[in-house]
N, C-alpha and C positions, 0 to 999 in steps of 0.2 A: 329455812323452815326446819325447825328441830324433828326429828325421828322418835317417833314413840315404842319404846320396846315392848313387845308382847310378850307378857306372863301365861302359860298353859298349867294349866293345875288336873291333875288325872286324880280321880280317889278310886283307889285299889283295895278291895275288902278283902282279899288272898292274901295269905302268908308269901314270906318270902320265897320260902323254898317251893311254895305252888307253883310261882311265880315265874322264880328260875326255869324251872322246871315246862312250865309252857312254853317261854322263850325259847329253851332249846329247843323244844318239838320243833319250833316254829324254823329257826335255823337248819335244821337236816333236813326238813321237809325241802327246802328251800335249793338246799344245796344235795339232794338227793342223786339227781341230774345227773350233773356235774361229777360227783364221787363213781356215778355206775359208768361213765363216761372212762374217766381217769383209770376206772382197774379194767375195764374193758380194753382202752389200750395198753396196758400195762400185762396182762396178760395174753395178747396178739404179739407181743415183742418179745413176751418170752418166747411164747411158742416159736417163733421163727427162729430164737438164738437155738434152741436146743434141738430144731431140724435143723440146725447149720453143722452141728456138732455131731446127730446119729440122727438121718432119718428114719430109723428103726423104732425109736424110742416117743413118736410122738403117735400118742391118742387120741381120734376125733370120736365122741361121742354120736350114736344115731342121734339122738335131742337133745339140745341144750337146757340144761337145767335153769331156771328164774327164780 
């Protein structure tokens, strides 16, 4: 039995750069997560290098800022 390929046809009445321009939203929205995730540990590992080096020097904030 032969395989019939499907064609999808979108019509986009936005310019390109709208376009791009959603896409990316859409992308960081996406991976927003992830990035707050990544500096989150990224910033716990500092903190621990530089209490390794002078526990003098390191500042805990009463509330973390968001």
């Amino acid at each position: 039995m032969k395989k019939v390929k499907l064609n999808y046809r979108f019509h986009n009445p936005n310019t390109v750069e709208t376009t791009a321009d959603y896409i990316a939203k859409i992308f960081v929205e996406s991976n927003r997560r992830k990035v707050e995730s990544l500096l989150s540990h990224h910033q716990t590992v500092q903190k621990e290098s530089i209490q390794k080096e002078d526990p003098a020097l390191v500042h805990t904030p009463d509330k973390e800022v968001i």
